[in-house]
Structure formats: C-alpha cells, structure tokens
C-alpha positions in Angstrom: -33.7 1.4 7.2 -33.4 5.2 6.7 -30.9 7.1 5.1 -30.0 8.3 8.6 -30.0 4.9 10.5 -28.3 3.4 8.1 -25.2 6.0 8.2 -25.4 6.0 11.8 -25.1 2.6 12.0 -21.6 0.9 13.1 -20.2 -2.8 11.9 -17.8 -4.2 14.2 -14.3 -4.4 13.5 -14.3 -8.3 13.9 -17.1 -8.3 11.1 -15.2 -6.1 8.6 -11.9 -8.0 9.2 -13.8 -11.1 8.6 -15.8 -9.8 5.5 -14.7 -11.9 2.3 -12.5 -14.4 4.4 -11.1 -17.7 2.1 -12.8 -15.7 -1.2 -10.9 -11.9 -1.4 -7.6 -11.6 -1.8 -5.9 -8.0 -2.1 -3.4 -7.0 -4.9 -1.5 -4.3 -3.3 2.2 -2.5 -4.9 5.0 -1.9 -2.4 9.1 -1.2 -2.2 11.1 -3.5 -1.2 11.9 -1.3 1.6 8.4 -2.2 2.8 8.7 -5.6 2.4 10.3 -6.4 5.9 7.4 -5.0 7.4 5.0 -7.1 6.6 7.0 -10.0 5.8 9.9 -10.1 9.0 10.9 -13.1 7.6 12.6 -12.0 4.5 15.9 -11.7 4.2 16.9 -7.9 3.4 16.4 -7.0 -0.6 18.4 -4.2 -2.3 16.8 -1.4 -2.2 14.2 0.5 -4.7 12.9 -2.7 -6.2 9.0 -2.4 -7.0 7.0 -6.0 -5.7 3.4 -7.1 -5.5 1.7 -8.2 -2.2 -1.0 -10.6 -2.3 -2.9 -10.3 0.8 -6.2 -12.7 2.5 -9.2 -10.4 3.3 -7.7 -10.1 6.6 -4.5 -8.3 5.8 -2.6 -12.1 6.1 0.2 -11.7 3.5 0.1 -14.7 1.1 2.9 -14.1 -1.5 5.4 -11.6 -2.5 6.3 -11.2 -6.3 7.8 -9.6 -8.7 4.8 -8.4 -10.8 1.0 -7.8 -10.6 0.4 -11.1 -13.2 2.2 -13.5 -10.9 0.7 -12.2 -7.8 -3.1 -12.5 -9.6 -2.4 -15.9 -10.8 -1.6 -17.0 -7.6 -5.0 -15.8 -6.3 -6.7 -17.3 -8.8 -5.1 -20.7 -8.5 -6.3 -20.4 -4.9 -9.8 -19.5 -6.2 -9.7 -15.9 -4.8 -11.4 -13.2 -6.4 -8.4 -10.4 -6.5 -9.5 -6.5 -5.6 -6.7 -3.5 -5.9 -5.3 -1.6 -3.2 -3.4 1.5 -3.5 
C-alpha cells in the first residue's frame, strides 16, 4: 500500500469501536460534575472533587474512583492493558 492509499483509506466506525475490545481499558481524569454524565446512575457528589474513569475500549464505563492507582488496579485485576486519556 502507498503512502497515498494508505491515508486515503477509511476504517469503519464499527471496527475502531471494536478495536481492543475485552483487552484495553482507558484511564481517563474527570470532576465530579462530569460524573453524572457518564454514569446517570450516581447519586449527585459535591462538587469539584477530582475522580478517575476506567473505561472498556468501547467507551463502557467500568469503575469510578478516587485515584489513578485504584482505577489501574482494577484493570489489571480484570487483565486489561490500561492506556491514558486526556
């Protein structure tokens, strides 16, 4: 593949959402006034607090913590590799 081809080329969205599915898991810092946004379920935290997100490949959120440790420990006792978003 050429230089050209190759940046011309497209991956479907369904292939990149799937890309590192069960294996990645995304560390990702956010305020708590964030946090009922991606988790709806939680009940309203007081304000300013800086969490951790542990997210699946897909953008699923898989735990909420208190630090960047706790949220990478729980990947790894899940066997995900971790990667850092920001």
């Amino acid at each position: 593949m050429t230089r050209e081809e190759f940046k011309s080329s497209k991956i479907p969205s369904e292939a990149l959402q799937s890309l590192g599915a069960g294996h990645i898991a995304y560390v990702k810092p956010m305020t708590s006034e964030d946090v009922n946004s991606l988790f709806p379920e939680t009940p309203k935290l007081e304000a300013g607090l800086k969490l951790w997100v542990l997210l699946h490949a897909d953008g699923t959120p898989i735990l909420l913590a208190d630090s960047r440790e706790a949220a990478v420990a729980n990947a790894a006792e899940q066997e995900l590799e971790t990667v850092s978003l920001h």
